[in-house]
C-alpha distance (Angstrom), angle and dihedral (degrees) to the residues before:
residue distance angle dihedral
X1 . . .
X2 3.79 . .
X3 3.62 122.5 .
X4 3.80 114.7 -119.1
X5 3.62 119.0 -105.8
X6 3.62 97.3 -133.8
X7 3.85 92.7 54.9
X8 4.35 108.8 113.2
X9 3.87 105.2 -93.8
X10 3.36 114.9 -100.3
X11 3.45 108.5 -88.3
X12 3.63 136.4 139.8
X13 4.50 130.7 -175.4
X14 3.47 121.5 -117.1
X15 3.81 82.7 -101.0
X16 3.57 102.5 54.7
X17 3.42 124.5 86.7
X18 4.03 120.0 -120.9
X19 3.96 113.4 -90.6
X20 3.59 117.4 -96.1
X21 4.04 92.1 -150.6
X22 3.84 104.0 145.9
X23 3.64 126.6 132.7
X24 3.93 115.8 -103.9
X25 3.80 101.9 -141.2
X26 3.82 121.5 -162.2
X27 3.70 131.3 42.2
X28 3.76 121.8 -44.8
X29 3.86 130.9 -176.0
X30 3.56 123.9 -147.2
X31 3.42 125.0 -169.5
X32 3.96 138.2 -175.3
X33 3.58 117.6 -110.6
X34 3.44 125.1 -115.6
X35 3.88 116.7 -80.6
X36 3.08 138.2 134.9
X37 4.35 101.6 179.4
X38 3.47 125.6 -108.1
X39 2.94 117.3 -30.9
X40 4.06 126.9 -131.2
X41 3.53 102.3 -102.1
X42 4.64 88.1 44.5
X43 3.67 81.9 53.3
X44 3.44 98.7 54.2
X45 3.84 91.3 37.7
X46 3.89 91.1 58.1
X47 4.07 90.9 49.0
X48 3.57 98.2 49.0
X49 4.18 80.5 49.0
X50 3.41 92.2 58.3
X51 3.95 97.1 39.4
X52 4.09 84.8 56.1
X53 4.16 91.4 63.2
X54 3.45 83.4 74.6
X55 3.68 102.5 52.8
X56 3.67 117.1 80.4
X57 3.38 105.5 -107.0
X58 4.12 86.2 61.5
X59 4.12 81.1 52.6
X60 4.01 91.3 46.5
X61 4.00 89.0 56.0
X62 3.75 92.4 55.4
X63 3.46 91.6 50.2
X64 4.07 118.8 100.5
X65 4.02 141.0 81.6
X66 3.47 125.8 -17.5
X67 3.62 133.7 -146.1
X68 4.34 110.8 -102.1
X69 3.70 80.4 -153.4
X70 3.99 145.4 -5.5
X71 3.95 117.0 -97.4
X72 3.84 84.3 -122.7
X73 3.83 144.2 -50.1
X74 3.92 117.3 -83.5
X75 4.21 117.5 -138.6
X76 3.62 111.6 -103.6
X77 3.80 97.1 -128.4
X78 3.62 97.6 -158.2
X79 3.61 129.1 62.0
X80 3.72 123.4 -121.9
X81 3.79 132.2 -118.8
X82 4.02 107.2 -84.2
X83 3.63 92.4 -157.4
X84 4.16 97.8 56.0
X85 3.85 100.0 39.7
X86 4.22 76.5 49.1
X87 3.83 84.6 50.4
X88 3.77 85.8 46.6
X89 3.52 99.8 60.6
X90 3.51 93.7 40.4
X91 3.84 85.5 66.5
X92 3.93 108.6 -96.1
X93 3.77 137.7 69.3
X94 3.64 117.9 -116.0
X95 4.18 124.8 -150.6
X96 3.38 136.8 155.7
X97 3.69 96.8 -15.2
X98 4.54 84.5 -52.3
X99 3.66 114.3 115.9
X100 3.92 120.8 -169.6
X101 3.95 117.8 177.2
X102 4.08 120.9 -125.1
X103 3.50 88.7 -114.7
X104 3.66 97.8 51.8
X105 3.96 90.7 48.2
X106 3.66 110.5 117.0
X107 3.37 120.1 167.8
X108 3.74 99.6 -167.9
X109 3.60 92.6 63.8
X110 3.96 106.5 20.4
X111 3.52 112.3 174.1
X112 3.94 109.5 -174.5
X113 3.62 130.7 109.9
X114 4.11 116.4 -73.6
X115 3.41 100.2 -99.0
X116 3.77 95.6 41.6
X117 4.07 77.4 54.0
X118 4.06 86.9 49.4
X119 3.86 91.0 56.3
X120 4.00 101.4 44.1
X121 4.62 83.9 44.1
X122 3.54 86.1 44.1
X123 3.44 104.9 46.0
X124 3.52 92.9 -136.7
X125 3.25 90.4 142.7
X126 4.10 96.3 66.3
X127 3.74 81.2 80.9
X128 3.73 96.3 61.3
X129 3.53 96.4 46.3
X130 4.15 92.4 50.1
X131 3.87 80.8 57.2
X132 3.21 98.2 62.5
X133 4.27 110.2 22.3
X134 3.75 126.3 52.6
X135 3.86 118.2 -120.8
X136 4.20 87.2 -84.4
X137 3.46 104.3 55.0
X138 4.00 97.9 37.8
X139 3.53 96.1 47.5
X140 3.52 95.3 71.1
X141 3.39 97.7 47.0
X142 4.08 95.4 47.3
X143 3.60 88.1 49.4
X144 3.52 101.1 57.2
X145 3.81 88.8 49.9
X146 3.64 99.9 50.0
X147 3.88 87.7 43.6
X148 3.68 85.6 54.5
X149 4.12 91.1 46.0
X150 3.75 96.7 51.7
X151 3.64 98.4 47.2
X152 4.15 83.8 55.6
X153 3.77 99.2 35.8
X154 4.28 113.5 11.8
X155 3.27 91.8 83.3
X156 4.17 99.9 25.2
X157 3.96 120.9 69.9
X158 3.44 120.0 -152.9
X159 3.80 150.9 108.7
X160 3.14 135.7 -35.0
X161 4.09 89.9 0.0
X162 3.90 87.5 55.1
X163 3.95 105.8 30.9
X164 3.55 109.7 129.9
X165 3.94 97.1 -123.1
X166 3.95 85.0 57.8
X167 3.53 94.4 41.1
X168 3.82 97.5 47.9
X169 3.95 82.4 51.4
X170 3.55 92.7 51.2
X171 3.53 102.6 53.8
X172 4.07 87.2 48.7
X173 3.61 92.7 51.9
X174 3.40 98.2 42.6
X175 3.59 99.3 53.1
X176 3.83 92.1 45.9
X177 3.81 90.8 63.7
X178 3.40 96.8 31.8
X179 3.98 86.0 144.7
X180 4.27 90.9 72.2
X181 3.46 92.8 47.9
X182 3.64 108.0 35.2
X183 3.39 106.7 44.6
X184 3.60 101.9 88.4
X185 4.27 112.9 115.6
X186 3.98 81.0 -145.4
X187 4.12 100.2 113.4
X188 3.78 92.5 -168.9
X189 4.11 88.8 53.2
X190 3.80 91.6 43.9
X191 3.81 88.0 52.0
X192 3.85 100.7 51.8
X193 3.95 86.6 50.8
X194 3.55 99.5 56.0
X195 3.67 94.4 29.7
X196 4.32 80.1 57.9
X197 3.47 85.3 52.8
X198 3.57 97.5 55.1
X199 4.02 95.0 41.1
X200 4.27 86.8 51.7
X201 3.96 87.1 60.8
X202 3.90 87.6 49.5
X203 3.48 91.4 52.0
X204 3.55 95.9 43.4
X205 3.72 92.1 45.6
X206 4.11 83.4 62.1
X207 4.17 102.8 45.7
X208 3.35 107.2 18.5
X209 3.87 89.8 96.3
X210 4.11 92.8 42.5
X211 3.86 83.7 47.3
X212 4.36 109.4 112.8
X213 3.53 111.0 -92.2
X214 4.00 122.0 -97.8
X215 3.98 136.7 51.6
X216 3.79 89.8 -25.3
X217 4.09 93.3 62.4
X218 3.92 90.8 36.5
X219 4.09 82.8 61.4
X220 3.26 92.6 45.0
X221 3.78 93.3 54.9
X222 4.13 86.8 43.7
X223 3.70 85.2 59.6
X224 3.75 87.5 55.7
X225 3.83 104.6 58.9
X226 3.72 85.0 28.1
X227 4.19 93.0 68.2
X228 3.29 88.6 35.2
X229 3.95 93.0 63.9
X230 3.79 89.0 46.6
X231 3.49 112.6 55.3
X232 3.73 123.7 41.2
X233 3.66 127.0 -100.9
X234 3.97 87.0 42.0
X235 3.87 99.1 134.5
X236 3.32 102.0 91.5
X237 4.22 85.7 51.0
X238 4.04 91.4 47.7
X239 3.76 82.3 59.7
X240 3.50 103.6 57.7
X241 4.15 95.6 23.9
X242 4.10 87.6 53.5
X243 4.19 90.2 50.5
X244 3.57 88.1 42.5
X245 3.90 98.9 53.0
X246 3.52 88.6 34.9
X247 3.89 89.1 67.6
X248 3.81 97.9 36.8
X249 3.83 87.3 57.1
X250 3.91 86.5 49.5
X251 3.76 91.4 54.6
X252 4.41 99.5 31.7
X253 3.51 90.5 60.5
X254 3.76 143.3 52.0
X255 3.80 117.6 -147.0
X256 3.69 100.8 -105.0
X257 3.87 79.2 67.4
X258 3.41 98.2 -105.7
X259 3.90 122.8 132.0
X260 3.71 130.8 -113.5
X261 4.22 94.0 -115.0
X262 3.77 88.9 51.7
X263 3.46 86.1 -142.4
X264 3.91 118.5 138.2
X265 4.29 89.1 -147.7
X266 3.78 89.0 58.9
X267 4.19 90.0 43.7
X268 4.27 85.7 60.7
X269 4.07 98.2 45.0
X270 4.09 85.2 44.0
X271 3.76 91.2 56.6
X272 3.85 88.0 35.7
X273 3.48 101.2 60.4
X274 3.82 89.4 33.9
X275 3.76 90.7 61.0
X276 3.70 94.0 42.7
X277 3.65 86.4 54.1
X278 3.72 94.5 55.4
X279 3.28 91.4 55.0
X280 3.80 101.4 53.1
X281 4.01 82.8 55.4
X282 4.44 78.7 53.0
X283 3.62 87.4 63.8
X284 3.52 98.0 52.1
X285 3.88 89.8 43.0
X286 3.77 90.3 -121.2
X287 3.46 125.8 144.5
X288 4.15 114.6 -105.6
X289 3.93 105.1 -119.0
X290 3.68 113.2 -98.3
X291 3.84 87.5 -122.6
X292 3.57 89.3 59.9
X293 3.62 92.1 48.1
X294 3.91 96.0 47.9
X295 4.22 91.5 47.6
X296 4.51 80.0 53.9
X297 3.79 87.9 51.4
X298 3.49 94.1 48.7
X299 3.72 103.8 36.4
X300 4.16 95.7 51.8
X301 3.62 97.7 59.5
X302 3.92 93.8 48.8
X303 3.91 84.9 50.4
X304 3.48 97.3 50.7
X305 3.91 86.8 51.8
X306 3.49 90.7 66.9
X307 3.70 92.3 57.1
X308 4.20 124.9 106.6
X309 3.69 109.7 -140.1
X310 4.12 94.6 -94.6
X311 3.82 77.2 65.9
X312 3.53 91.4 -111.0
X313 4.08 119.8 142.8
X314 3.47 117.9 -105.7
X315 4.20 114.8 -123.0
X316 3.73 116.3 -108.3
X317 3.36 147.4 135.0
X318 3.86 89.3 16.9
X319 3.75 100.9 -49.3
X320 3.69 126.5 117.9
X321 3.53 135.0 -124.7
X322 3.94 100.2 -83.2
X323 3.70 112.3 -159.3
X324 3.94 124.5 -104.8
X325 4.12 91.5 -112.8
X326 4.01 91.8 68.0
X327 3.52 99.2 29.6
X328 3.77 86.4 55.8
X329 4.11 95.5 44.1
X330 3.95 91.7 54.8
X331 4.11 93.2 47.9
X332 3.75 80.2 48.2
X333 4.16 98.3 55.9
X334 4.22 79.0 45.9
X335 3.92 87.2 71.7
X336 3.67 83.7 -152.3
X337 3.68 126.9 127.5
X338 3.76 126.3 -159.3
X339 3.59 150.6 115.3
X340 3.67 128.7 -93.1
X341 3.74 117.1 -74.8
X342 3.94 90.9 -119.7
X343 4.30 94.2 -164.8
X344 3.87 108.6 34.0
X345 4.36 86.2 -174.1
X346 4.15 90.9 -173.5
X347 3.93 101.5 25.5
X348 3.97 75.5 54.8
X349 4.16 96.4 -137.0
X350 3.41 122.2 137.7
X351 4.00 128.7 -157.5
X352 3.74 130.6 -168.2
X353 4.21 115.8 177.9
X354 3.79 125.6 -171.0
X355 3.94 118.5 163.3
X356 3.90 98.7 -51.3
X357 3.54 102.3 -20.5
X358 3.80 117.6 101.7
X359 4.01 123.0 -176.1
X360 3.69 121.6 -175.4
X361 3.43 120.9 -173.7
X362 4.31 139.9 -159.1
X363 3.60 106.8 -114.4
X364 3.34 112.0 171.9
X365 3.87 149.8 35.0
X366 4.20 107.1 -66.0
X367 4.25 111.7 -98.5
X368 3.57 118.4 -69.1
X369 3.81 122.9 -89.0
X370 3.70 107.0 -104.8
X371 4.09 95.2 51.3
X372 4.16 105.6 54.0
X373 3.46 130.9 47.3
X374 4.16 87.5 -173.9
X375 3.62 96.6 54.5
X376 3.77 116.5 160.7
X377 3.57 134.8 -168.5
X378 3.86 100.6 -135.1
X379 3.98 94.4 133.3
X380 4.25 110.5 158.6
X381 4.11 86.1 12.0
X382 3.89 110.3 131.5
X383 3.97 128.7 -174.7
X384 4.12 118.1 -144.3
X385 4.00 126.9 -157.7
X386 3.84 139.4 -176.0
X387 3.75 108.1 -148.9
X388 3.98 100.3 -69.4
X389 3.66 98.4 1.3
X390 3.67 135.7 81.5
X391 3.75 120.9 -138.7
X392 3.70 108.3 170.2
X393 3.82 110.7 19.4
X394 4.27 137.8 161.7
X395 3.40 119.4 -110.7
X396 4.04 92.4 -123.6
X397 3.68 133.0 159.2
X398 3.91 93.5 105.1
X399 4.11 90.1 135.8
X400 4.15 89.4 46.2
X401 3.76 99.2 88.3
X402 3.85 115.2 177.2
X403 4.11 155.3 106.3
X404 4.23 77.4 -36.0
X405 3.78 110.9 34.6
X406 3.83 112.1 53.8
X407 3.52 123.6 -169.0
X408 4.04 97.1 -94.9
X409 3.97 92.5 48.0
X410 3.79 87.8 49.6
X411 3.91 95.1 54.1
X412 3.83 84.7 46.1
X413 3.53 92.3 51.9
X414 3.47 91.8 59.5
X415 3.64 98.8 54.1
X416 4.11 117.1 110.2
X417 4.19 79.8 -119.7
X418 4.09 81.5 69.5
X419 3.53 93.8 59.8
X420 3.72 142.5 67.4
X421 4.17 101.8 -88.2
X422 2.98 152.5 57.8
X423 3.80 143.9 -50.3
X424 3.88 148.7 -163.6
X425 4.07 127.7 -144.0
X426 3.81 84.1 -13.2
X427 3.74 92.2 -65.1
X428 4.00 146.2 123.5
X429 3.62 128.4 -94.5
X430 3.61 90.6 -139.4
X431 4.04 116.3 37.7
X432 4.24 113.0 -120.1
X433 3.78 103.7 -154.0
X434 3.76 131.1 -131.4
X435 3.65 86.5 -106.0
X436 4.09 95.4 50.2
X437 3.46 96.5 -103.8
X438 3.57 131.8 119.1
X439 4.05 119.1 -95.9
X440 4.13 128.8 173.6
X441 3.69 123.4 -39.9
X442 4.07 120.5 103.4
X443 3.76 119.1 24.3
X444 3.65 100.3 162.2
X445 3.62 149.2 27.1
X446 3.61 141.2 -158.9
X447 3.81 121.4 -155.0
X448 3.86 129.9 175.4
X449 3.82 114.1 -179.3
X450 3.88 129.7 -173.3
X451 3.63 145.0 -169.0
X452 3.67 115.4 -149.7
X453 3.98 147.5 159.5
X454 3.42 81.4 -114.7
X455 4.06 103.7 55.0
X456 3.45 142.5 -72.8
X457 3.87 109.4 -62.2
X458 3.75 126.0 -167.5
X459 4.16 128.0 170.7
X460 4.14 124.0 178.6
X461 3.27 131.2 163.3
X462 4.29 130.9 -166.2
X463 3.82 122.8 -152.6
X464 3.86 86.3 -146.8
X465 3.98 90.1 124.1
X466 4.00 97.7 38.7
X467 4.23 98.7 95.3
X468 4.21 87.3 39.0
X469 3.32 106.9 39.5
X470 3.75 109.6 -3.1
X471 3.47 106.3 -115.7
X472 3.41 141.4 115.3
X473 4.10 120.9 -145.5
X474 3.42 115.1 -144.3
X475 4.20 117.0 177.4
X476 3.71 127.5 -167.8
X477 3.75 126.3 -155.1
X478 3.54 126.7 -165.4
X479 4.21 121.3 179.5
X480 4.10 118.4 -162.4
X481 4.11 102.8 -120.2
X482 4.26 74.1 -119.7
X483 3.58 90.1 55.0
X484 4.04 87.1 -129.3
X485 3.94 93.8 118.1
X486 3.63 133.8 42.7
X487 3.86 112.0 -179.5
X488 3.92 117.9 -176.1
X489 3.50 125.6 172.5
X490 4.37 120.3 -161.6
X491 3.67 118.1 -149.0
X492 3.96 133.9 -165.5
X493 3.32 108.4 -157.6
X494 3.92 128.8 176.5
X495 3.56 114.4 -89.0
X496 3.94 112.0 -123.3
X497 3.60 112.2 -95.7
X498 3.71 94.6 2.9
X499 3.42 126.4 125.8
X500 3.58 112.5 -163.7
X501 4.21 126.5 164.4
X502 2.77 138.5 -154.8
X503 3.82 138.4 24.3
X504 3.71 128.8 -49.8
X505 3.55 134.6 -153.6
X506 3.53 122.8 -136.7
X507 4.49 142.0 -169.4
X508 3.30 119.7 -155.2
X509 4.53 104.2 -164.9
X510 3.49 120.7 -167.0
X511 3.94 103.8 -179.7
X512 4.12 114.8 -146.3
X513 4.05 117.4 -131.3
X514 4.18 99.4 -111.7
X515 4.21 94.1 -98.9
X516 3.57 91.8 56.6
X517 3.88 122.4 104.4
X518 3.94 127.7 -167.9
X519 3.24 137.3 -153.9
X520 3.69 126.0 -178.9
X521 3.79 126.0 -117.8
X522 4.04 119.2 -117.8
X523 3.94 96.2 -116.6
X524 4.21 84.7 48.9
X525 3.75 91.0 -130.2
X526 4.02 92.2 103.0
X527 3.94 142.8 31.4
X528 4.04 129.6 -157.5
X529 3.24 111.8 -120.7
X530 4.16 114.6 -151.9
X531 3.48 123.5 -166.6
X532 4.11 109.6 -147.1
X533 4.07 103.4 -105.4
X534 4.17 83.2 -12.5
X535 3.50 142.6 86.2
X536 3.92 137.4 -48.0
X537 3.75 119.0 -113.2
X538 3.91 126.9 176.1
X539 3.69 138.2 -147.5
X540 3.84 128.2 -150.7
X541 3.77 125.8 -172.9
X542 3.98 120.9 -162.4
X543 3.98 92.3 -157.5
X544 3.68 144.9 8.3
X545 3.77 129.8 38.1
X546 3.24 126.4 -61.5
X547 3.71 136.5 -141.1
X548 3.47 145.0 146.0
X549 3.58 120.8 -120.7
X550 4.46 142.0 -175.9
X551 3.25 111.4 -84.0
X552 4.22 139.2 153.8
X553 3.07 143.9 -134.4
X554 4.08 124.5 -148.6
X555 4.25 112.9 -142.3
X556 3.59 118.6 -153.1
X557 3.75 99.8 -86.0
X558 4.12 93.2 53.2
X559 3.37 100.3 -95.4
X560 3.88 116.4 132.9
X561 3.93 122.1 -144.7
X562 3.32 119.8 -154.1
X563 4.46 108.8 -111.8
X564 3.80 130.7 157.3
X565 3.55 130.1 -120.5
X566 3.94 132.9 -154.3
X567 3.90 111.0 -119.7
X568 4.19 110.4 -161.3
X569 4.17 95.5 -175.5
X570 3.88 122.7 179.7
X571 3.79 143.4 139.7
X572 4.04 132.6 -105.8
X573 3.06 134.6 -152.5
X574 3.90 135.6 -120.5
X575 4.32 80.7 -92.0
X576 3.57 92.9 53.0
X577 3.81 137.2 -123.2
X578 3.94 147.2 -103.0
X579 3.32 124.0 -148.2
X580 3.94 114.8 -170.0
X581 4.02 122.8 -161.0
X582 3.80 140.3 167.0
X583 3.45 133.2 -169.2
X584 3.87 114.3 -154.1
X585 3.48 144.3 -165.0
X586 4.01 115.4 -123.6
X587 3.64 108.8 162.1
């Protein structure tokens, strides 16, 4: 197999540790670990913590000295969006295809999606608006918004305004542009900033342990050591926020580099914050913890092993299909160099390079309850691209809520029917629950991977139909060492000690990338597949019927684009089935 030429050279820092990028051979079983959610009594735990940041003992604990000044302003590693600090100016925030005007912002009754609520708590948005204003023209504006926060939320704790994911953001992205928010001669204004500052460490200091586990703790914890760097007297903090990050960072991610969620959205704000982190530490001309470092090292090259060769993010576990350009800036800020991690065994992601052709592959049971609220149960689904194009894609985009993505499509979208495999009785391998989280469905996972002259071959199977329907799915992938061919090749096979009867019905979706038109065969057995201005694949099917089908496809920034898909339905028997497929490339 020959490594693709628009993979990052192989290059590590004097830091970074070497790659560990070799191909497990043999069998390997994977299976989910034990969780059942929260339970009752956690939840109830966690909203009577919440409720108590309003009493006045919560308010008491934030109260204390407050920085005259900060010990510096941190660089900003990553460059903000052009087009919404141009929006910004212009008079209205832009997110996720939602607008809302300046003068309509009002922050004691803001009514936009949650993540458009994310940015505006966040401040996210301070780093569009540097990219596109000099310090006079965005001061003004950033001013007038944070005057208009505090006099809603300095003095008033509660959710989403004060959750600690958007408060450990807040403090980051506040101190790096310091500059638009601090440059005010107004004392009394100054004061209430920094003395916000200093009451968002408090707070921190109280939940960021009780705070649910994954990327949205780990920020907390950044926020942590981050204050503590910033305003003096912050020693005894770096203590305590350094243990406590240390340990999150043990428990967010698994050592292949990975994180907990699975979810390829979560993998970019980790290394984010991370790298924002290390650069407050920069400032103070500190040295960035070597645990901090190693968790960089680690986290990259599983990122970059989600990526299709126009550099491009793959869509999974609810994220979209973020473009090359900010994928690129945030492995940038990392400062590491490396190539991608081509078998991620515990993040569960598969990838398999000839020439131009990338395939990345599901392999393993979807994230555990208590860690995603975007779960989706896309076990054995697999994406396929030639050089800029996608072929075979996932719907994604579950996780991007907005003026596009309602709450129904979103649940749908994370449905195994939304992804690139196969299904039973028009149902998912993994059950979603009436109240969005995870149930029963795949436990464990078989994978067998191999390197040969011959291509690069990989077979799993999942038991998540075996109690249902009593079958197990086992698919096999096979990539051309050209990358022209991909054959694969889904089984149902009896479960052990099952005894199911009866026939089943099964769908077999292969979702098109959104410049790809098909055309169906005359014997019905096989479609055309052009590529707008690009090249001609073709799909074969040995069995079923084929037919191609609506679908979408979810970019980056939420919005879905109408596609196609090719639909190969049949029915097994109590014995089981094989269905064989190819997909080809003619010209």
């Amino acid at each position: 197999m020959t490594a693709a030429p628009l993979d990052p050279v192989p290059e590590t820092g004097a830091d970074t540790p070497p790659l560990d990028d070799t191909i497990e051979p043999g069998k390997r079983l994977i299976r989910l670990p034990a969780d059942k959610g929260l339970s009752l009594g956690e939840r109830i735990a966690n909203h009577i913590t919440r409720l108590t940041w309003r009493t006045p003992l919560h308010a008491l604990r934030l109260k204390g000295r407050f920085p005259l000044k900060l010990l510096g302003v941190p660089l900003d590693p990553i460059p903000g969006d052009m087009r919404a600090g141009t929006a910004i100016r212009a008079g209205h925030f832009l997110h996720r295809g939602l607008r809302l005007g300046l003068g309509d912002l009002d922050f004691s009754a803001l009514n936009v999606a949650p993540a458009f609520a994310d940015y505006l708590h966040s401040f996210a948005w301070l780093r569009d608006l540097s990219a596109s204003a000099t310090r006079a023209d965005g001061a003004p504006i950033a001013e007038a918004v944070v005057r208009h926060w505090l006099g809603v939320h300095g003095e008033t704790v509660g959710e989403p305004a004060w959750r600690a994911d958007n408060t450990g953001w807040r403090i980051l992205f506040w101190a790096s542009h310091a500059p638009l928010i601090l440059s005010s001669s107004d004392l009394v204004y100054r004061s209430a900033v920094l003395n916000h500052l200093a009451r968002a460490a408090r707070h921190l200091d109280r939940v960021a342990d009780k705070t649910q586990p994954g990327t949205g703790q780990m920020v907390a914890w950044v926020g942590i050591v981050a204050a503590s760097l910033l305003m003096p007297g912050g020693e005894p903090r770096q203590v305590f926020g350094e243990a406590g990050l240390r340990k999150v960072l043990e428990t967010s991610f698994y050592a292949d580099g990975g994180n907990i969620a699975r979810s390829p959205q979560a993998q970019l704000d980790a290394v984010m914050a991370l790298s924002m982190l290390a650069q407050v530490y920069e400032m103070r001309r500190m040295e960035v913890p070597p645990f901090v470092q190693e968790v960089l090292a680690r986290a990259v090259p599983a990122l970059l092993g989600l990526l299709h060769a126009d550099g491009g993010m793959g869509s999974w576990q609810g994220s979209g299909a973020t473009n090359a350009a900010h994928v690129e800036a945030i492995v940038a800020a990392s400062g590491v160099r490396t190539r991608p991690l081509k078998q991620a065994r515990d993040w569960g992601y598969q990838r398999l390079v000839a020439n131009k052709v990338v395939l990345l592959a599901d392999a393993a049971p979807p994230p555990i309850a208590r860690v995603t609220e975007a779960g989706c149960a896309s076990t054995l689904a697999f994406e396929l691209s030639d050089g800029d194009e996608r072929i075979v894609v996932n719907c994604g985009g579950a996780a991007l809520t907005g003026a596009t993505i309602p709450a129904d499509l979103a649940r749908g979208l994370r449905t195994t029917a939304a992804h690139s495999t196969l299904t039973i009785s028009d149902s998912n391998s993994t059950a979603i629950l009436p109240n969005g989280s995870l149930g029963k469905g795949v436990t464990e996972v078989e994978l067998d991977r191999q390197e040969t002259p011959q291509g690069s071959r990989l077979e799993m199977s999942h038991d998540g139909y075996a109690r249902r329907h009593g079958l197990i799915h086992r698919r096999l992938l096979i990539l051309s060492p050209n990358g022209r061919e991909l054959r694969g090749e889904d089984m149902l096979l009896p479960a052990p000690r099952s005894r199911r009867k009866g026939d089943k019905s099964f769908t077999l979706r292969f979702h098109l990338g959104r410049n790809i038109e098909a055309s169906l065969t005359a014997d019905n057995l096989g479609a055309l597949l052009r590529i707008t201005d690009g090249a001609l694949w073709q799909f074969r099917t040995s069995d079923g019927a084929l037919a191609i089908e609506e679908s979408l496809w979810v970019d980056g920034d939420g919005r879905p684009h109408p596609t196609e898909q090719l639909v190969v339905t049949g029915t097994t028997p109590p014995g089981g089935a094989s269905i064989g497929w190819i997909f080809k490339h003619v010209g």
